[in-house]
N, CA, C and O atoms as a GROMACS GRO file, in nm:
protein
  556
    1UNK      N    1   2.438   0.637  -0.781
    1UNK     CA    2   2.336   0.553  -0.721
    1UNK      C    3   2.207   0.634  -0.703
    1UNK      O    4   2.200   0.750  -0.663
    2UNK      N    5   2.132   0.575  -0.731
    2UNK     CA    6   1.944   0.640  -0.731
    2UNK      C    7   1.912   0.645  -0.563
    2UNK      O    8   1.969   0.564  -0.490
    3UNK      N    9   1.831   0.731  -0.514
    3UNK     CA   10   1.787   0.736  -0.414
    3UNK      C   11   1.641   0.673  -0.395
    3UNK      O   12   1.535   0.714  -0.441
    4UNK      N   13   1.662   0.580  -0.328
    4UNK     CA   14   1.515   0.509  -0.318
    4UNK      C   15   1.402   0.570  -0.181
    4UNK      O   16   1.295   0.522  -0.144
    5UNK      N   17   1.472   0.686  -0.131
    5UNK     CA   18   1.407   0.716  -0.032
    5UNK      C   19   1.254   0.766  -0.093
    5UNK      O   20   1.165   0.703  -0.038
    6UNK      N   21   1.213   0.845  -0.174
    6UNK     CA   22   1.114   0.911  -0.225
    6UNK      C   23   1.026   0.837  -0.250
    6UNK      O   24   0.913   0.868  -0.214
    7UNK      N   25   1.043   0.738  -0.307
    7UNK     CA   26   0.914   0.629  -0.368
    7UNK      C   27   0.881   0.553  -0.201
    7UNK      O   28   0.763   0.534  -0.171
    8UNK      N   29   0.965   0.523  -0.126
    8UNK     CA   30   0.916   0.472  -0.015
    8UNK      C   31   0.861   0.619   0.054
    8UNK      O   32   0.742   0.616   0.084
    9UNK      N   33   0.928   0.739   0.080
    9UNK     CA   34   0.774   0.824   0.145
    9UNK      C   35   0.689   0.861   0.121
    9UNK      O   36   0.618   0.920   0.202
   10UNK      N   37   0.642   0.835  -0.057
   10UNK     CA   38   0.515   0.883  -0.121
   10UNK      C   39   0.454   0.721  -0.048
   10UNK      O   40   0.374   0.732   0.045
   11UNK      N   41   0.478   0.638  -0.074
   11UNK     CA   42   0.439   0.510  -0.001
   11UNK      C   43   0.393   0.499   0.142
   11UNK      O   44   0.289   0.436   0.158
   12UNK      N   45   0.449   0.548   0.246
   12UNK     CA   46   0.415   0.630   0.363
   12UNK      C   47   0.333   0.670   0.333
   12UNK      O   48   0.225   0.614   0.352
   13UNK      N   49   0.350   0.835   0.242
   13UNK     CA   50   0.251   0.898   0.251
   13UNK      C   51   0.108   0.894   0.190
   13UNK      O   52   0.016   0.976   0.190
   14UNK      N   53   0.125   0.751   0.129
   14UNK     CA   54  -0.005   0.676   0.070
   14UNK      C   55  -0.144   0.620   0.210
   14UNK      O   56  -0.264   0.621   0.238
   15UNK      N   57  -0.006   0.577   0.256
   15UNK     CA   58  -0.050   0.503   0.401
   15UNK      C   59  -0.129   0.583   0.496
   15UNK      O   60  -0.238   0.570   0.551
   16UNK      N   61  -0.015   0.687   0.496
   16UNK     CA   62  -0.119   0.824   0.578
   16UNK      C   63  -0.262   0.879   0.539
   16UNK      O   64  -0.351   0.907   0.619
   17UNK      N   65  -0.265   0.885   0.453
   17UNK     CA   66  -0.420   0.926   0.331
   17UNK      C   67  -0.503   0.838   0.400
   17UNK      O   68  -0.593   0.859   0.481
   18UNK      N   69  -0.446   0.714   0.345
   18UNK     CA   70  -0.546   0.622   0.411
   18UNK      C   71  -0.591   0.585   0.553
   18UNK      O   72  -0.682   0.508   0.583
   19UNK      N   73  -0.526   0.643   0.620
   19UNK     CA   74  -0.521   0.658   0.762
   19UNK      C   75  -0.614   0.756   0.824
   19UNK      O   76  -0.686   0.738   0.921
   20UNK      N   77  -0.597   0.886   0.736
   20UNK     CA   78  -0.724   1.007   0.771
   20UNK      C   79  -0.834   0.935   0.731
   20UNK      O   80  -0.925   0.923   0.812
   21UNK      N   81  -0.847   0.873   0.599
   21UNK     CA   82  -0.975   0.868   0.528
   21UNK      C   83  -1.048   0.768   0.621
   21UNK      O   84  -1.165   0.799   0.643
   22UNK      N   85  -0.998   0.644   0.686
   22UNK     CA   86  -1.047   0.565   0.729
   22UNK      C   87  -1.070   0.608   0.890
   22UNK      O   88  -1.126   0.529   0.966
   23UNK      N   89  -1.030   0.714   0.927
   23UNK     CA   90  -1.063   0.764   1.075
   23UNK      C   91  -1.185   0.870   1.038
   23UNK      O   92  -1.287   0.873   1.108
   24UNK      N   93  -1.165   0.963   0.914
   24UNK     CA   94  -1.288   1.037   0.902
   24UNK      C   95  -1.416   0.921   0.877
   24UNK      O   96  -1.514   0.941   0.948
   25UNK      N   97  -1.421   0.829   0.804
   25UNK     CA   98  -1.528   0.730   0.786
   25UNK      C   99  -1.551   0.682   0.893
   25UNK      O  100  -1.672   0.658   0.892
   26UNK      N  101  -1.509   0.652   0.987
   26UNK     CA  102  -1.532   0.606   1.141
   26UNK      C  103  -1.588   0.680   1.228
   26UNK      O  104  -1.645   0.637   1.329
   27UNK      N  105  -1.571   0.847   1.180
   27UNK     CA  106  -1.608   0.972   1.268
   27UNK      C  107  -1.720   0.937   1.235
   27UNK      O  108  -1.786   0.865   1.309
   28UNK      N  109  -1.774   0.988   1.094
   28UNK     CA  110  -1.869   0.986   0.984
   28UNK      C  111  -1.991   0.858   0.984
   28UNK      O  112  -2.099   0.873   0.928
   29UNK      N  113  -1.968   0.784   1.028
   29UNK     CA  114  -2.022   0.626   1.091
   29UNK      C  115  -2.080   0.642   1.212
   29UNK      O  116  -2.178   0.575   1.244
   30UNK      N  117  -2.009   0.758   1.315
   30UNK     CA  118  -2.057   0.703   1.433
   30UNK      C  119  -2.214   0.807   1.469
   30UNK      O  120  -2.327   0.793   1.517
   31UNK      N  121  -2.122   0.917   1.406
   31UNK     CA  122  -2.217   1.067   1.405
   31UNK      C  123  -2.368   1.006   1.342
   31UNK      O  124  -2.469   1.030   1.408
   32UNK      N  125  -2.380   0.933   1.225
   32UNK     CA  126  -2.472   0.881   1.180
   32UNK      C  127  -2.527   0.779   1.230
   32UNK      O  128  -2.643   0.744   1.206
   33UNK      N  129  -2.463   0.733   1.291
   33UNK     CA  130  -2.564   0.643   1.389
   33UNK      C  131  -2.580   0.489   1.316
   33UNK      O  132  -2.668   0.409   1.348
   34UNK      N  133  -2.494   0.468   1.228
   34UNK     CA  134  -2.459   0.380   1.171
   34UNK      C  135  -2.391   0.269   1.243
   34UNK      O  136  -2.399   0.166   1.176
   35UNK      N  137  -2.324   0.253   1.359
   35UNK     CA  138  -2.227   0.181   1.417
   35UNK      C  139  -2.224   0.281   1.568
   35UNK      O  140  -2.224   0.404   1.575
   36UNK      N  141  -2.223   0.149   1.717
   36UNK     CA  142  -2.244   0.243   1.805
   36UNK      C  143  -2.093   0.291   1.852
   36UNK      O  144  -2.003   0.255   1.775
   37UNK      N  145  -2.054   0.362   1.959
   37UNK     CA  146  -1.912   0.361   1.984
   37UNK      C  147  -1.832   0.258   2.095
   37UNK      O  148  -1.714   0.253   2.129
   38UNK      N  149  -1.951   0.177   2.136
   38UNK     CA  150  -1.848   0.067   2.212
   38UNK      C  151  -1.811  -0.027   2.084
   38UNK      O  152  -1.692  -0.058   2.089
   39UNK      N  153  -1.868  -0.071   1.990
   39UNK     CA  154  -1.831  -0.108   1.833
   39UNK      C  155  -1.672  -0.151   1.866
   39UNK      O  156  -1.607  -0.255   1.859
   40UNK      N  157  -1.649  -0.025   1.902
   40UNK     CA  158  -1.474   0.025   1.864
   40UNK      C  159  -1.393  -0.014   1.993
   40UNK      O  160  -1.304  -0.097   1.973
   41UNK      N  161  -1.403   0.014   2.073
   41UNK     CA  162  -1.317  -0.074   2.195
   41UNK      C  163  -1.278  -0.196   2.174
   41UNK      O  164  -1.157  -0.213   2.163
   42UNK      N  165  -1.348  -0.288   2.165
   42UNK     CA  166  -1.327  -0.416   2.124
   42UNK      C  167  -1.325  -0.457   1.984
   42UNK      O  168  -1.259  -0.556   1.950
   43UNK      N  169  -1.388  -0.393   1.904
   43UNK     CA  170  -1.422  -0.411   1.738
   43UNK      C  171  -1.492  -0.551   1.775
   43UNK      O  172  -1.444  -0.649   1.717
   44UNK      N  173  -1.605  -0.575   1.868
   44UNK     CA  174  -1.707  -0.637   1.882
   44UNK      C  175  -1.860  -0.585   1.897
   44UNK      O  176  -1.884  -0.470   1.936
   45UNK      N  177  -1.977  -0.694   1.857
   45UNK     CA  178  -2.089  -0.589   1.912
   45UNK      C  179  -2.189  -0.578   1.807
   45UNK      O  180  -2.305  -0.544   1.831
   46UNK      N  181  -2.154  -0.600   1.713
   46UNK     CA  182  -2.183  -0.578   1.570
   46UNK      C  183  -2.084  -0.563   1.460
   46UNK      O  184  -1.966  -0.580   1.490
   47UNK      N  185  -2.121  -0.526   1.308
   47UNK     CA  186  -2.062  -0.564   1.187
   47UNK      C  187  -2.064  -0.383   1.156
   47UNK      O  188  -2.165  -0.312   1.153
   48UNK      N  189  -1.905  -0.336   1.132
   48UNK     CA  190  -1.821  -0.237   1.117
   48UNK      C  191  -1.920  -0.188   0.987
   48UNK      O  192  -1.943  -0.293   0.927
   49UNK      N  193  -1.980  -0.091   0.926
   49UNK     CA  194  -2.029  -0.046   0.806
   49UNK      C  195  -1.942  -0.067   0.701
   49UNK      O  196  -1.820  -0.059   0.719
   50UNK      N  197  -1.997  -0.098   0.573
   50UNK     CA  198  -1.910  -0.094   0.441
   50UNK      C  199  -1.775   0.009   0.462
   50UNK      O  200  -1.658  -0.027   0.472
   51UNK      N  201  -1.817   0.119   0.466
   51UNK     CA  202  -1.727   0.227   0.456
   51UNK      C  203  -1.634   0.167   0.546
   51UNK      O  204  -1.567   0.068   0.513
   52UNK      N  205  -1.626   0.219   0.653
   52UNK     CA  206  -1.516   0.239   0.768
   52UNK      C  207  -1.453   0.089   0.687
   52UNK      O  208  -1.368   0.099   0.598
   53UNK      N  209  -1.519  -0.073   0.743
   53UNK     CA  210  -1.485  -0.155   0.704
   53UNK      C  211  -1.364  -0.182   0.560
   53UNK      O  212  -1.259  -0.246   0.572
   54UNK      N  213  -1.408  -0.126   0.449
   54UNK     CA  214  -1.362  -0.057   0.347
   54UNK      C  215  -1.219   0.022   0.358
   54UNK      O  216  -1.116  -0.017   0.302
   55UNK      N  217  -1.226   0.098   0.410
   55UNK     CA  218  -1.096   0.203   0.474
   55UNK      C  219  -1.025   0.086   0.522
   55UNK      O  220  -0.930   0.036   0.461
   56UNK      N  221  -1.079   0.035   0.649
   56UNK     CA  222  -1.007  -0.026   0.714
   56UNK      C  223  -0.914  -0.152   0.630
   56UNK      O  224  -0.796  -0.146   0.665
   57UNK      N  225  -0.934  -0.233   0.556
   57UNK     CA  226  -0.931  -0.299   0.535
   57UNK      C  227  -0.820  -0.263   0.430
   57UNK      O  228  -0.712  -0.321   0.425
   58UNK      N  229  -0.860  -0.154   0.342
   58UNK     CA  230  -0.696  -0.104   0.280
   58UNK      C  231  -0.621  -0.072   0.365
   58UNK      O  232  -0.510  -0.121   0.342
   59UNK      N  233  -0.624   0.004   0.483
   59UNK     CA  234  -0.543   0.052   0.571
   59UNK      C  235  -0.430  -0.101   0.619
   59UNK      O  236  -0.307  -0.093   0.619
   60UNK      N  237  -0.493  -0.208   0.648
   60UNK     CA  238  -0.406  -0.330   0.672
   60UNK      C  239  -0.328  -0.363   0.569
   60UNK      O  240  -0.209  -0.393   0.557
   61UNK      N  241  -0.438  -0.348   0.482
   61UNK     CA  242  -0.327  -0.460   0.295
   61UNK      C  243  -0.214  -0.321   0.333
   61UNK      O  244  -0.130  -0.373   0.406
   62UNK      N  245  -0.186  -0.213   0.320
   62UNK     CA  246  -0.064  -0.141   0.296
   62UNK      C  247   0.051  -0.193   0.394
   62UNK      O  248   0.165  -0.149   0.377
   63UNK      N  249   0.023  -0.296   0.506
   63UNK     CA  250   0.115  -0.348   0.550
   63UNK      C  251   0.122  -0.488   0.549
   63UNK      O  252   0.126  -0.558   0.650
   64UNK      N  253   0.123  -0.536   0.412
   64UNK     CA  254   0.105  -0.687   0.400
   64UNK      C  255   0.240  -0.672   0.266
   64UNK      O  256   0.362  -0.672   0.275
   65UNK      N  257   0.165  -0.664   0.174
   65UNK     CA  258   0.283  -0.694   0.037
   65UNK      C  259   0.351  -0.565   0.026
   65UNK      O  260   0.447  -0.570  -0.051
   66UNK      N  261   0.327  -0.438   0.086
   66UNK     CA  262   0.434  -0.278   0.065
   66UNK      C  263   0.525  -0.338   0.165
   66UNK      O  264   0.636  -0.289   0.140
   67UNK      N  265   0.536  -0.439   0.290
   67UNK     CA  266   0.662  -0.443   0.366
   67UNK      C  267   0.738  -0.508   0.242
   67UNK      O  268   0.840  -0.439   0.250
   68UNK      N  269   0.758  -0.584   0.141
   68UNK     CA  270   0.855  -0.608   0.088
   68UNK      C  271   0.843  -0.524   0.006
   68UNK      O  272   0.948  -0.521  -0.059
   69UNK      N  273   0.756  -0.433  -0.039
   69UNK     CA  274   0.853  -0.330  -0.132
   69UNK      C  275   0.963  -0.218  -0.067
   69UNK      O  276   1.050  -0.160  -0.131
   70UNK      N  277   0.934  -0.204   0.083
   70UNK     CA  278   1.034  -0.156   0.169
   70UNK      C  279   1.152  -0.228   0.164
   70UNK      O  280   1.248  -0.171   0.113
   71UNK      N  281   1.163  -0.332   0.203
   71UNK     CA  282   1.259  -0.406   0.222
   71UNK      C  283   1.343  -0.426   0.141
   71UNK      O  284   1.461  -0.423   0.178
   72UNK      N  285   1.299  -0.462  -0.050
   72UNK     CA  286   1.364  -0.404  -0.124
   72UNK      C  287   1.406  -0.294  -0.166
   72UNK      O  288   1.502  -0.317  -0.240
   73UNK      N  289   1.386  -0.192  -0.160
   73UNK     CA  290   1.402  -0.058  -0.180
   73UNK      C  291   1.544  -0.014  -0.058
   73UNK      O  292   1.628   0.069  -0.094
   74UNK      N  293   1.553  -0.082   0.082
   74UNK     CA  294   1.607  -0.119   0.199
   74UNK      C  295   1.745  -0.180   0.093
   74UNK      O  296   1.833  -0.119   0.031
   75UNK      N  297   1.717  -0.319   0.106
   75UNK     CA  298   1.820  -0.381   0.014
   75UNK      C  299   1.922  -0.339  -0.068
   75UNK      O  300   2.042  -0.367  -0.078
   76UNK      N  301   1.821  -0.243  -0.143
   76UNK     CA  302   1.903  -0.235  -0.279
   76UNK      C  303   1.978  -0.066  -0.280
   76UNK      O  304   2.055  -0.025  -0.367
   77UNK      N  305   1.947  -0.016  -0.200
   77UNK     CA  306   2.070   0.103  -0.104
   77UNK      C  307   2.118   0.086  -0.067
   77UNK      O  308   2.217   0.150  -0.102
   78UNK      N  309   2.164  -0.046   0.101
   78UNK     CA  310   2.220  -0.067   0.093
   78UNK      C  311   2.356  -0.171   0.058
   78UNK      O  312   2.469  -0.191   0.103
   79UNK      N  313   2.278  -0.214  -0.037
   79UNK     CA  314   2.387  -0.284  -0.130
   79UNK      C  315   2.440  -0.262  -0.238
   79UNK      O  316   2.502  -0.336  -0.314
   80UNK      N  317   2.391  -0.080  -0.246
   80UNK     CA  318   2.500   0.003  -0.346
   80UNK      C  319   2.410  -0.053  -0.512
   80UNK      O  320   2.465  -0.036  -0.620
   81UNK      N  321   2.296  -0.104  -0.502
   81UNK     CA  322   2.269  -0.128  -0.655
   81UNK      C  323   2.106  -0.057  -0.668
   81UNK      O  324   2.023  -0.106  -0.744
   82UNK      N  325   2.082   0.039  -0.599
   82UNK     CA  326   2.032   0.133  -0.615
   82UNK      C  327   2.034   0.221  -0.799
   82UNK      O  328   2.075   0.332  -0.830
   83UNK      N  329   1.974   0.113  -0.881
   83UNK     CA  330   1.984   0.170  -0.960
   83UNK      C  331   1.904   0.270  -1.064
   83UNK      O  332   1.786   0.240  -1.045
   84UNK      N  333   1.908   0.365  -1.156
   84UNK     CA  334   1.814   0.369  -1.224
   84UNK      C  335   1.641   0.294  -1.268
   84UNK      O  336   1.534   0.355  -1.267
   85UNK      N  337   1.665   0.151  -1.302
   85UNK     CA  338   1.588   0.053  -1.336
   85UNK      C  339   1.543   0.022  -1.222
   85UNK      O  340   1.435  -0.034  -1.240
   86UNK      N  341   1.578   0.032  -1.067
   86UNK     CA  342   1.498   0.027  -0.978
   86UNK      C  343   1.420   0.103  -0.915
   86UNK      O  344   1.327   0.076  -0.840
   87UNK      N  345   1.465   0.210  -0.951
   87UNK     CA  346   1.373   0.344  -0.925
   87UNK      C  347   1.237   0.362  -1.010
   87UNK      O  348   1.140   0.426  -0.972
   88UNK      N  349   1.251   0.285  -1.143
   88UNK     CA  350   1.134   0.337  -1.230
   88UNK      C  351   1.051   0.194  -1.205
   88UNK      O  352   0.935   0.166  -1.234
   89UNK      N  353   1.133   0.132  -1.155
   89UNK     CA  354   1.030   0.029  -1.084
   89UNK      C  355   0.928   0.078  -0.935
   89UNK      O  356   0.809   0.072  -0.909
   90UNK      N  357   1.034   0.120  -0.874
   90UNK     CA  358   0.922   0.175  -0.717
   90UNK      C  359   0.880   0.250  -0.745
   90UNK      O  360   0.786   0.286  -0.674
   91UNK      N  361   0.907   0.320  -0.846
   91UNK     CA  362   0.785   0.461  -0.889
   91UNK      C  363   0.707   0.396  -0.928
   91UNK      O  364   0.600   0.412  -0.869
   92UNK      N  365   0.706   0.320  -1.007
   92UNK     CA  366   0.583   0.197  -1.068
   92UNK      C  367   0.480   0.145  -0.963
   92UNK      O  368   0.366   0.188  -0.944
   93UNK      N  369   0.532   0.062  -0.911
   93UNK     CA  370   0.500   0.006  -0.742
   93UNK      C  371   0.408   0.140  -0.686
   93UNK      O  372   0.286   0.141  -0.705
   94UNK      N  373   0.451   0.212  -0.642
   94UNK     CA  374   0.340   0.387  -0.588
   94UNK      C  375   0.257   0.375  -0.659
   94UNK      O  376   0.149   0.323  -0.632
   95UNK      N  377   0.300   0.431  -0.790
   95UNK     CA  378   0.130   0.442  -0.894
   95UNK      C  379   0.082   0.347  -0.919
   95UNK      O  380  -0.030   0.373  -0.961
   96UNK      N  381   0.101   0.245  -0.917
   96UNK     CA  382  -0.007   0.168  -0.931
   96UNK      C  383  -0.035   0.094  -0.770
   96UNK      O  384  -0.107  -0.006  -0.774
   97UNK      N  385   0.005   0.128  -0.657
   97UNK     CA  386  -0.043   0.122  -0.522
   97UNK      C  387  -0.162   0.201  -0.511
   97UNK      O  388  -0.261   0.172  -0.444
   98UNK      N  389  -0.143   0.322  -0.592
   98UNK     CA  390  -0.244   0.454  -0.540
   98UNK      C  391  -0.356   0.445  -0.649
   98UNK      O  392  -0.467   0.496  -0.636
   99UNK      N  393  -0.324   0.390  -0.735
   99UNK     CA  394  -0.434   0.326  -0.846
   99UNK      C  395  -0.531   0.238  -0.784
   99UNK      O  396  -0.653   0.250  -0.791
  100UNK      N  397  -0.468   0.148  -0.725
  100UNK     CA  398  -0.507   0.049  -0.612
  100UNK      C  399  -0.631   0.092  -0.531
  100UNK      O  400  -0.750   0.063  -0.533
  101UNK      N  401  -0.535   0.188  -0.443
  101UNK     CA  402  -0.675   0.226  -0.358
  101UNK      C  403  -0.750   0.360  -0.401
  101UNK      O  404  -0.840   0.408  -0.333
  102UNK      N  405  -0.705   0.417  -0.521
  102UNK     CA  406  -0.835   0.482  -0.561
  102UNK      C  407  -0.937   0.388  -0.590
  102UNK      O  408  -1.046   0.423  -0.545
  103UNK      N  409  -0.938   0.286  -0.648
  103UNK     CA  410  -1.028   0.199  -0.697
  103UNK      C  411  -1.071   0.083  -0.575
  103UNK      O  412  -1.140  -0.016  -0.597
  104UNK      N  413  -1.039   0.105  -0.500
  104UNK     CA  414  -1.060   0.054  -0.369
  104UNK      C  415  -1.164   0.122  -0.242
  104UNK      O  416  -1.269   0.093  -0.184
  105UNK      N  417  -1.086   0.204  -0.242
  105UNK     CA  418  -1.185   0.332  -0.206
  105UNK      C  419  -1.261   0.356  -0.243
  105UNK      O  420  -1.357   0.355  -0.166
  106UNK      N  421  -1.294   0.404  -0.422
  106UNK     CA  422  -1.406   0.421  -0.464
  106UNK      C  423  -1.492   0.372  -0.521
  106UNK      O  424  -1.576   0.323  -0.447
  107UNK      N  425  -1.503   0.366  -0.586
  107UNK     CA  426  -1.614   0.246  -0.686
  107UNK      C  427  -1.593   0.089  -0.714
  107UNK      O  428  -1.658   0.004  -0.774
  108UNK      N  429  -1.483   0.089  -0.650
  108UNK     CA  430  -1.451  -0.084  -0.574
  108UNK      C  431  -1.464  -0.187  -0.684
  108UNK      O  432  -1.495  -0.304  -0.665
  109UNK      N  433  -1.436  -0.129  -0.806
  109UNK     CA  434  -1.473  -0.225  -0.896
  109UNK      C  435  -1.348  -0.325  -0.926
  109UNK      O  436  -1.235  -0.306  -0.970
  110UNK      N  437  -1.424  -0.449  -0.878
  110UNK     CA  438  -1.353  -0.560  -0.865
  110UNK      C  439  -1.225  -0.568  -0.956
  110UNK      O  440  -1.106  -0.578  -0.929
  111UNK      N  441  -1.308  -0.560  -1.094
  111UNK     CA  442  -1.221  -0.610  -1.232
  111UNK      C  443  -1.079  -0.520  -1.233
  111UNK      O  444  -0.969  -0.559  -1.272
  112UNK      N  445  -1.112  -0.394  -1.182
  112UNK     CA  446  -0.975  -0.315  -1.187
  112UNK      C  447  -0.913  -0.338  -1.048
  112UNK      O  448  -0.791  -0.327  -1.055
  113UNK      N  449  -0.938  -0.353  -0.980
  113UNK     CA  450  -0.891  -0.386  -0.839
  113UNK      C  451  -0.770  -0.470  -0.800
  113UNK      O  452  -0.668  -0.466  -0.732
  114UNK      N  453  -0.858  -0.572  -0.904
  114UNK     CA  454  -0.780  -0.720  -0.877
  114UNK      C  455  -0.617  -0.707  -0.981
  114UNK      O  456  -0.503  -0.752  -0.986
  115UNK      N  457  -0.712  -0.608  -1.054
  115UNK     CA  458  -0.563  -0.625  -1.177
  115UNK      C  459  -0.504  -0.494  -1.140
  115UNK      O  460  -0.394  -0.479  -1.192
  116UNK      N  461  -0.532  -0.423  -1.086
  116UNK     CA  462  -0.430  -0.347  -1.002
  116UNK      C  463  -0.339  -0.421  -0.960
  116UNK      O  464  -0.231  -0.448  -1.014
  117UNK      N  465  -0.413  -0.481  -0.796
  117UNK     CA  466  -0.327  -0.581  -0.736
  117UNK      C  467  -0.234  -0.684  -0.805
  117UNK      O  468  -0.140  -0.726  -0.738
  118UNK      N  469  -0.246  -0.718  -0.899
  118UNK     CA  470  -0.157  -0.841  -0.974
  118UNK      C  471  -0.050  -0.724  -1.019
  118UNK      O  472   0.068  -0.727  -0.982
  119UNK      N  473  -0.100  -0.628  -1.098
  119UNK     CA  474   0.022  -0.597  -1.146
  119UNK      C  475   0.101  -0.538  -1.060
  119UNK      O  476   0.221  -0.549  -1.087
  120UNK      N  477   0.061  -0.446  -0.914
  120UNK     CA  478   0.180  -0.434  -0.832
  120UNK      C  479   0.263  -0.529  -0.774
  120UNK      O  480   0.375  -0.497  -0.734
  121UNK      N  481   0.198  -0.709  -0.757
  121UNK     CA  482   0.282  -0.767  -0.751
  121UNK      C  483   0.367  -0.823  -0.889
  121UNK      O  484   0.486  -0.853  -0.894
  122UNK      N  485   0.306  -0.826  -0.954
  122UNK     CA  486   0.447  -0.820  -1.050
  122UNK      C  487   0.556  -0.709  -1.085
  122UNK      O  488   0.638  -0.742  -1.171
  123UNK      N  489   0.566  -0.601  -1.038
  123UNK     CA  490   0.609  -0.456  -1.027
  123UNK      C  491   0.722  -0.486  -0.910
  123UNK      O  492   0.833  -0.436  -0.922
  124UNK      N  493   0.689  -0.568  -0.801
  124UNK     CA  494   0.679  -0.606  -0.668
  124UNK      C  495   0.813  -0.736  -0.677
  124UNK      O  496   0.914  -0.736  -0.607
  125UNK      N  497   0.778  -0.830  -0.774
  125UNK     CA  498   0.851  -0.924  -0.825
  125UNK      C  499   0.987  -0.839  -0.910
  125UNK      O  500   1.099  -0.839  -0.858
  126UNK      N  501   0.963  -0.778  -1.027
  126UNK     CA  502   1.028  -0.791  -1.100
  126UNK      C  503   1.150  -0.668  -1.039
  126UNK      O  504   1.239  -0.637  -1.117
  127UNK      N  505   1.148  -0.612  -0.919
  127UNK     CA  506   1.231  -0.513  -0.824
  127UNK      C  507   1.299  -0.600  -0.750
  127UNK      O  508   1.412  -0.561  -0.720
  128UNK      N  509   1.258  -0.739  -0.696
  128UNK     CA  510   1.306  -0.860  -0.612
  128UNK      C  511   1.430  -0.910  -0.721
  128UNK      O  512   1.549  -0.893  -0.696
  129UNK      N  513   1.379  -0.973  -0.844
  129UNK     CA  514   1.447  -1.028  -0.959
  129UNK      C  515   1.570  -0.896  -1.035
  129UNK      O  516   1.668  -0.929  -1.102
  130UNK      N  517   1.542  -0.791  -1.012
  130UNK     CA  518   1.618  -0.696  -1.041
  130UNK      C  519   1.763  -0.646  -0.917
  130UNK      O  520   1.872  -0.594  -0.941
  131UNK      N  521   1.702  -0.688  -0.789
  131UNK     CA  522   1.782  -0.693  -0.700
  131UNK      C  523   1.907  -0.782  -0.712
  131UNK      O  524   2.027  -0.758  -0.702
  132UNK      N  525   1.822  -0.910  -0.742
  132UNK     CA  526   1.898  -1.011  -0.680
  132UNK      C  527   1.990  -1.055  -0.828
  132UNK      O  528   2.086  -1.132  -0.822
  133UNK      N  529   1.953  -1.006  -0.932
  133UNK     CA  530   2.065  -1.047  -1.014
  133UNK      C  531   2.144  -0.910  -1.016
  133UNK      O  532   2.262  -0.942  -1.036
  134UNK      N  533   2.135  -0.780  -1.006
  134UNK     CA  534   2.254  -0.704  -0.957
  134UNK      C  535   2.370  -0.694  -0.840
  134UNK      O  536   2.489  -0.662  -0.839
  135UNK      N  537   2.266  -0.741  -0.736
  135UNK     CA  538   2.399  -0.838  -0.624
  135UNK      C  539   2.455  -0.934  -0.660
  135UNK      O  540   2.574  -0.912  -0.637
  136UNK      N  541   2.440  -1.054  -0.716
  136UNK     CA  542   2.495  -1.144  -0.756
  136UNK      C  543   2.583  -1.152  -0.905
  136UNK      O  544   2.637  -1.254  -0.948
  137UNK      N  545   2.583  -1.024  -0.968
  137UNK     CA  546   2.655  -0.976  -1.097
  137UNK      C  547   2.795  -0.884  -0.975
  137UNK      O  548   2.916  -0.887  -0.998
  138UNK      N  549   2.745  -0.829  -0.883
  138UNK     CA  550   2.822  -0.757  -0.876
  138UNK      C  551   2.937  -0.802  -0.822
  138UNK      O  552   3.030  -0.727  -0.794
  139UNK      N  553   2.937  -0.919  -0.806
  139UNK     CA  554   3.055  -0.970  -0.736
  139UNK      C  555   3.145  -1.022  -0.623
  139UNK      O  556   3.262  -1.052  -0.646
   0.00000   0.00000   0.00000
């Protein structure tokens, strides 16, 4: 049986990245005088700068559609079908997560963005569809 732990802590540790980056942009925001610091108590007051906003805003999506790549990855250990073909799937799922928000992060260009996003949910899908007909083969 494949260990699915690794692709879920590079996944974590995707999360974390994005976690510094979007607290240094917030540092980086305030020092500049860009955004004041009551801003942040309430996240009222005014409109968050591109950046931080930006950060922030990947920082949420990593807990919107990655909880079901947890959950499968969850699933399919323990229901013993931890297999090969699902592993080169959640490795799939990572790189092109981190594809994601490089292009998110940086030059934000839509056209790759979006088709990032589609194809991790189909990456996303086809680990669901890979699950569920190895539990149901298995007997």
């Amino acid at each position: 049986m494949t260990n699915l732990v690794y692709p879920m802590a590079a996944m974590v540790l995707l999360t974390a990245v994005v976690l510094v980056r979007m607290f240094r942009s917030r540092v980086a925001a305030l020092r500049s005088g860009l955004i004041q610091r009551e801003f942040y108590r309430l996240h009222q007051g005014g409109d968050e700068p591109e950046g931080p906003r930006k950060h922030a805003r990947h920082f949420v999506n990593l807990f919107e559609a990655p909880t079901l790549f947890y959950v499968v990855c969850l699933a399919a250990m323990v229901s013993g079908v931890a297999t090969p073909v699902m592993a080169i799937l959640a490795w799939s799922y990572v790189l092109v997560r981190m594809f994601h928000a490089a292009v998110h992060l940086g030059g934000n260009r839509l056209r790759y963005r979006v088709r990032a996003y589609a194809v991790g949910w189909l990456v996303l899908l086809a680990m669901w569809i890979q699950l569920t007909i190895a539990v149901s083969t298995r007997g």
